[in-house]
N, C-alpha and C positions, 0 to 999 in steps of 0.2 A: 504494500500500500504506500502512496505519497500524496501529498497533501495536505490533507487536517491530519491531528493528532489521530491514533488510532483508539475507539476508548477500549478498557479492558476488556467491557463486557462485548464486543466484537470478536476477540480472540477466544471465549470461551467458546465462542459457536462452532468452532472452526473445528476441526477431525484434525486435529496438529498430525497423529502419526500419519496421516496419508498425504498431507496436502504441506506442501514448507512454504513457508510464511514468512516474509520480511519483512522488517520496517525500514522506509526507504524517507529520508528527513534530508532536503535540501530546498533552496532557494531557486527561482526561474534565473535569478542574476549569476548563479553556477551552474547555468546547465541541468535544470530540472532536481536533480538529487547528489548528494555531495557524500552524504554517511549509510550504511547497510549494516542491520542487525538481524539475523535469523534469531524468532522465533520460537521459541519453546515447550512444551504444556507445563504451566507453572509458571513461568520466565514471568521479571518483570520489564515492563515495556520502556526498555532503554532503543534509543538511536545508534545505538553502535560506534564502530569506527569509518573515520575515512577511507573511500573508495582513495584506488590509485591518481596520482597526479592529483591530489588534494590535501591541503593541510587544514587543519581545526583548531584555534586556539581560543581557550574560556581565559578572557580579561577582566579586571577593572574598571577604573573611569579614570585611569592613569595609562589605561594599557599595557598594563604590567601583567602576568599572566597568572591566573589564581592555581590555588597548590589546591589539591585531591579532594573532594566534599566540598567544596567552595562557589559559591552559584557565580556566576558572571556571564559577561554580554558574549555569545556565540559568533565568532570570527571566520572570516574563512579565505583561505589563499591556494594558490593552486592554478593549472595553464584551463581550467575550465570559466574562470571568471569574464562575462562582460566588459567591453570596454567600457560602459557606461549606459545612460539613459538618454535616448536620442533625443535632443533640442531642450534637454534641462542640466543645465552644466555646474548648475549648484549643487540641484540634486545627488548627479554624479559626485560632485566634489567632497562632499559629508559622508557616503556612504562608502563610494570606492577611497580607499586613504591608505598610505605607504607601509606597507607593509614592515613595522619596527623589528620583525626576526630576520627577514630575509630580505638585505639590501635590495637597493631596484627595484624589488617587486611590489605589486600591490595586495590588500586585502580585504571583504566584503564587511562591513558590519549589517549582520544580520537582523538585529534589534532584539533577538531572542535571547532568553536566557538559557543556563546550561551550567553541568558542571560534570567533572571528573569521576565515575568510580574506583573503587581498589584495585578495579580487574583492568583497566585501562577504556571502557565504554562510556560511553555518553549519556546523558539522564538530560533530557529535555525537560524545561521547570515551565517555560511560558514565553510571552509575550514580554517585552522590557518593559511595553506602553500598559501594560497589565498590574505591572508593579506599584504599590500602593503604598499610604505612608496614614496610620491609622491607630490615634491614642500613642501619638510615637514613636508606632514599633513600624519597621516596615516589610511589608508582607507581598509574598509570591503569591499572587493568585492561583498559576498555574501548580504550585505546588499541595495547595489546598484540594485541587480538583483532582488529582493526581491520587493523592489517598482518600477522599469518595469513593470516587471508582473499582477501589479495592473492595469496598463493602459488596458483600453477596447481594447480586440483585439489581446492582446501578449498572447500567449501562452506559450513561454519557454524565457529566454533571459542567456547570460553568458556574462560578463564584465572581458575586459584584458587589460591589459596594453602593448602598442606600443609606443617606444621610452619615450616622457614626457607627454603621450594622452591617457587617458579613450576613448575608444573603445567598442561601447555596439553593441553585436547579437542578433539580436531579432527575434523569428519563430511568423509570425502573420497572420490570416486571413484574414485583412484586411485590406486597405493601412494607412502608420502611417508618417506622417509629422515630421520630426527633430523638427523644431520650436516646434508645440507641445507638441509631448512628453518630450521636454526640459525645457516649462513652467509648463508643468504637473510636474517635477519631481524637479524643485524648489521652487517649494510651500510644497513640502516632504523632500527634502535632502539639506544640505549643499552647498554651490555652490563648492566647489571644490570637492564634489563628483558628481556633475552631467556629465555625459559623452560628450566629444569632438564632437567624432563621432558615430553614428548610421550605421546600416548594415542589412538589412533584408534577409534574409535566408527561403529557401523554408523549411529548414529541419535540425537539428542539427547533424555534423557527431559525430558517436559513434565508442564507441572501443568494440572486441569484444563480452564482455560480458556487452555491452549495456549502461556506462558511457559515458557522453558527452567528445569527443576525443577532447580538447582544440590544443592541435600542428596541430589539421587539419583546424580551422578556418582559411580563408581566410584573405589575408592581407589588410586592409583595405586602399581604395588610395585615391586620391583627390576627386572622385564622388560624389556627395552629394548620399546617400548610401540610403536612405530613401526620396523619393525622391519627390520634389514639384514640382508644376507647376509655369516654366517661365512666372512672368509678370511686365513688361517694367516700368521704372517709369512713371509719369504723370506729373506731379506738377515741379517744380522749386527748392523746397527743395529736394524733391525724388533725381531728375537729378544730381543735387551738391552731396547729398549721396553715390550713387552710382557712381559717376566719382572718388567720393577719396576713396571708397571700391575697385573700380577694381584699382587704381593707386598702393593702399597700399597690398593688397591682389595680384595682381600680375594676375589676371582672369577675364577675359572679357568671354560672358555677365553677368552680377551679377545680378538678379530681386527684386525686393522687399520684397518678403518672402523666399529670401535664407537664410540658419543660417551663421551668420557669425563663429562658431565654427568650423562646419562642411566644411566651406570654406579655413579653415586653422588659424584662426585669434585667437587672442592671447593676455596678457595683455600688451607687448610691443607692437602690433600692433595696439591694442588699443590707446595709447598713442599720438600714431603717426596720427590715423585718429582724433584723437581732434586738433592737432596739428593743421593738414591742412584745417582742418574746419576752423578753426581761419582764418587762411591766405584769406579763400575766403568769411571771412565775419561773420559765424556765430558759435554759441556756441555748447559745447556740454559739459557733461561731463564724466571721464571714467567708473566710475559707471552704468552712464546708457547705453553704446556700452557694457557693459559684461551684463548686465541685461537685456536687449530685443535685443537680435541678430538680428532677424530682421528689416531692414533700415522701412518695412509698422508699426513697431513697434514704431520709433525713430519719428518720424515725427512730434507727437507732443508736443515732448519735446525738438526740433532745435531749437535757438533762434537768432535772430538778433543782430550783435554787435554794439552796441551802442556810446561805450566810448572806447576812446584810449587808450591805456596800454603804457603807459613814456616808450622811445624809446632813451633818450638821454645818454651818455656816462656816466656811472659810474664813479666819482673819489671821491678821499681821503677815508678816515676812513668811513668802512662799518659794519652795526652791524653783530655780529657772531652768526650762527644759531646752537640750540638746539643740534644737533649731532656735530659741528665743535665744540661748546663751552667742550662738554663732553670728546672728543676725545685730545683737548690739556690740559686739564687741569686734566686725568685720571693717569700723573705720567710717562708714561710708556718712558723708555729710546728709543732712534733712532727716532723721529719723523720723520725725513727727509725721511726716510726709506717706509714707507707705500703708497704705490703708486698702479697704474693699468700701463698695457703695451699694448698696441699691436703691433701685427709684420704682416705689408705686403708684400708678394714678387710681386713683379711688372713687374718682366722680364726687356728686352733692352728697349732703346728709353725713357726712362724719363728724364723732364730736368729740372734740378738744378734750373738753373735760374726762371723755373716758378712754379716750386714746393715751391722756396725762396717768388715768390711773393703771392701764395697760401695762407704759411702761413702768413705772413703777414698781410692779410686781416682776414684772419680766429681771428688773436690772436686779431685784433682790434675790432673785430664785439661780440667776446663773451668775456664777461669785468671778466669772473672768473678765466680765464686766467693769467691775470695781478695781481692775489694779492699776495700779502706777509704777512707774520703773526709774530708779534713783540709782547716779555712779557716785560712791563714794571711797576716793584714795585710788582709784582704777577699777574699783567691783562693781559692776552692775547686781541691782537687787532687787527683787519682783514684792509688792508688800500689795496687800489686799483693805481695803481702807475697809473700816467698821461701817455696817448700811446705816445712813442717817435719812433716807430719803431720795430720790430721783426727781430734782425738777428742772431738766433740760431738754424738755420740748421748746419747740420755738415755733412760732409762728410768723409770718412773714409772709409778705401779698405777693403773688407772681405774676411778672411781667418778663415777657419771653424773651425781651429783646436784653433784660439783664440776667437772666435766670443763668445761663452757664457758667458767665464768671460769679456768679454768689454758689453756686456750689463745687466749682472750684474753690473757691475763698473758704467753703466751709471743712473741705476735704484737705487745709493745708493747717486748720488751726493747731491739731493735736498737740499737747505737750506735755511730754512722756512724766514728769513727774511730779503732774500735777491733776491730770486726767480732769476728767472722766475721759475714758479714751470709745466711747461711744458715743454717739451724737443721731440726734430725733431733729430735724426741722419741717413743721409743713408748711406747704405753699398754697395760700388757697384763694380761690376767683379764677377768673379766666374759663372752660368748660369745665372744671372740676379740680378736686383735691389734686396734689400730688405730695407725696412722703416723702423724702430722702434719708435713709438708716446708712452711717456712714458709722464703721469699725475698723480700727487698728490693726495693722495685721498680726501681730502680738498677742489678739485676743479671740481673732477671729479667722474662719477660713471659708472653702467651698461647702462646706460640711456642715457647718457650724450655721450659714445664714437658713438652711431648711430647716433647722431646726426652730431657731430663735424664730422664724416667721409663720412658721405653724405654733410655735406657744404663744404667739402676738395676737395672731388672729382669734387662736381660742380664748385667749385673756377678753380681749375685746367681745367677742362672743356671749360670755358670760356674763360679763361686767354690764353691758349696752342693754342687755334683756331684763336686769336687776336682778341675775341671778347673784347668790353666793361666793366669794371667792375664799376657797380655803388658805389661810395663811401658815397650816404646817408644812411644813417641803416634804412635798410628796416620798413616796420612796418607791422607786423605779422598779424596784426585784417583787413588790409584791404581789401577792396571787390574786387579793379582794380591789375591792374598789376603792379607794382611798376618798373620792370626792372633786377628786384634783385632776381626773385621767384627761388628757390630751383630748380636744375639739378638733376636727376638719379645719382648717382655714376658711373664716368664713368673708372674705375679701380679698383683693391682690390688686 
């Protein structure tokens, strides 16, 4: 065969012992095919070596030549090469280029990638233009689809990227579970290459001379795309699993062998279902909600919370952690400076007065709030001020044509040892409210504003209705209802 890739499940079809079978991998700019691999039963589907009068060399992006198991761009030299592409001399010019092993001569870059085995064969990874750069890792698409295919059953697969989600198509004959093939494909691949979502396809669309047409895949939606059979928990650990899967995930009904990938979930979602595990009692941790998606998975690693986690008020001198200690003590001028913001627009109808007593409570309940940070002799020192009150909300008319340098102005106030290194101002007129929460980064992160903005909302929640607000600090590990439990966010 030449041309597209071969998928595996091709070769299974095949009567190997009666029929020999090649995989024939080259470019039209060499002469149709450049590399020959005979075939196997079992074999995996490597490209082999260079045909005669051909050279093969896996590069860098120095064009330095990669050593054995190393992916790089697929090169290729040899008397089979093109002179070039008639009447595009640029073209020619990027792609045919001088050959760095063998003076005078030239070499093709092929765009594909590739890399060396132990045996001296060739392993075809992908496309270069396929190659992806995703949560900052960066990832062979082709080498994603590459171990699919291995799964009993698939027959072709192609792997794209939607939005910040690996999204895999799979053509199979026969039906294939998300969980599954997920577990299958991290005991092979990196967890941040194994895919989100799954998609099963009667049939890959092509273009028309018979490449698989990637702009025609379907969009991948909420579905579980690969699909399992619904079933209901049992147990008492299940039942808690799934109440804070569908609470967190936002999707009712959730069964015990749905993947939580493919349900939408995430390592900030993550976070959040240990989070509330906690609250109703028992342990989990996030390592293992991204390592067994499945809740029939998790079950027997839930565990019962035993011991109480100190709930009582933060005060004085607190030690400085590992990132706070490096970040004041790295030199760099403006410390006051380095913060996070967010900005709500809220619309009419917010009120002041219980938005004041919101935070209020909010700045008392989370003690990271209250620090300040003083060098004295060369020591930086984190101290936690005793709660006296919160009253730095602000208020202030917004007018658009000054509104980014005031909150600019307000994002550069900060002053480390003297705090409050949190800041409330709202803006109100104009079509509506607008909030600006502006945090330190000292005190605060990506992490940390989901949270603080869901206890905001429910503070306000409570407070706006004339509900009750409990003033014990809650405690997070226990199993009853405290009074205090977390509200939805009921604004943004």
């Amino acid at each position: 065969m030449a041309g597209e890739p071969i998928p595996q499940g091709y070769v299974r079809q095949l009567e190997l012992g009666r029929i020999a079978v090649r995989n024939l991998y080259g470019p039209t700019e060499d002469t149709t095919y450049s590399t020959s691999y005979r075939i196997g039963a079992g074999d995996r589907l490597l490209i082999g070596r260079p045909i005669s009068n051909t050279e093969v060399y896996i590069v860098n992006a120095r064009d330095q030549l990669q050593p054995v198991g190393v992916v790089g761009e697929l090169c290729i030299g040899g008397s089979g090469l093109a002179r070039g592409y008639l009447g595009r001399e640029e073209l020619t010019a990027e792609k045919f280029v001088a050959n760095p092993f063998r003076v005078g001569e030239r070499m093709y870059r092929t765009g594909d990638l590739g890399k060396w085995d132990g045996e001296g064969n060739l392993v075809f990874i992908g496309r270069k233009d396929h190659q992806v750069k995703l949560r900052g890792y960066r990832i062979e698409l082709g080498e994603i689809e590459k171990a699919v295919e291995g799964y009993a059953g698939v027959s072709a697969s192609v792997v794209v990227v939607r939005g910040e989600e690996l999204v895999c198509y799979v053509v199979s004959g026969s039906a294939v579970e998300a969980v599954s093939m997920r577990q299958y494909l991290s005991e092979r691949l990196p967890g941040y290459m194994v895919p989100h979502r799954f998609v099963r396809l009667e049939a890959m669309p092509l273009t028309p001379n018979g490449k698989i047409d990637r702009k025609q895949l379907p969009e991948a939606g909420g579905e579980v795309a690969l699909g399992v059979e619904y079933v209901a928990p049992r147990t008492e650990v299940e039942r808690v699993l799934v109440g804070v899967y569908e609470e967190v995930l936002k999707r009712k009904p959730i069964g015990i062998r749905e993947d939580f990938f493919v349900l939408g979930g995430d390592s900030i979602k993550s976070i959040q279902i240990v989070s509330r595990l906690r609250e109703r009692g028992y342990g989990l941790t996030i390592r293992d909600v991204l390592q067994y998606p499945a809740i029939g998975q998790l079950v027997d690693r839930v565990g019962k919370i035993v011991r109480r986690i100190p709930q009582e008020e933060v005060r004085g001198p607190v030690g400085l952690g590992p990132i706070q200690r490096a970040f004041l003590t790295d030199g760099r001028e403006g410390k006051g400076h380095y913060n996070q913001s967010v900005l709500l627009y809220i619309g009419k109808g917010l009120s002041p007065a219980v938005l004041q007593q919101s935070l209020e409570r909010l700045v008392e309940h989370h003690d990271g709030l209250r620090m300040v940070y003083r060098e004295r002799d060369g020591v930086w020192e984190q101290e936690n001020r005793e709660y006296t009150g919160y009253s730095g909300l602000e208020l202030r008319d917004y007018r658009e044509e000054r509104f980014g340098l005031e909150c600019d102005a307000i994002q550069g106030s900060f002053e480390l040892d003297r705090g409050p290194l949190f800041r409330a101002v709202l803006f109100r007129g104009g079509e509506g409210d607008r909030l600006l929460l502006v945090g330190h980064h000292l005190v605060v992160d990506g992490v940390s504003w989901r949270i603080l903005l869901e206890d905001l909302g429910a503070l306000y929640g409570q407070l706006g209705s004339g509900g009750r607000y409990c003033r014990r600090r809650p405690t997070r590990s226990n199993t009853g209802s405290s009074g205090c439990r977390r509200m939805r966010r009921v604004w943004s």
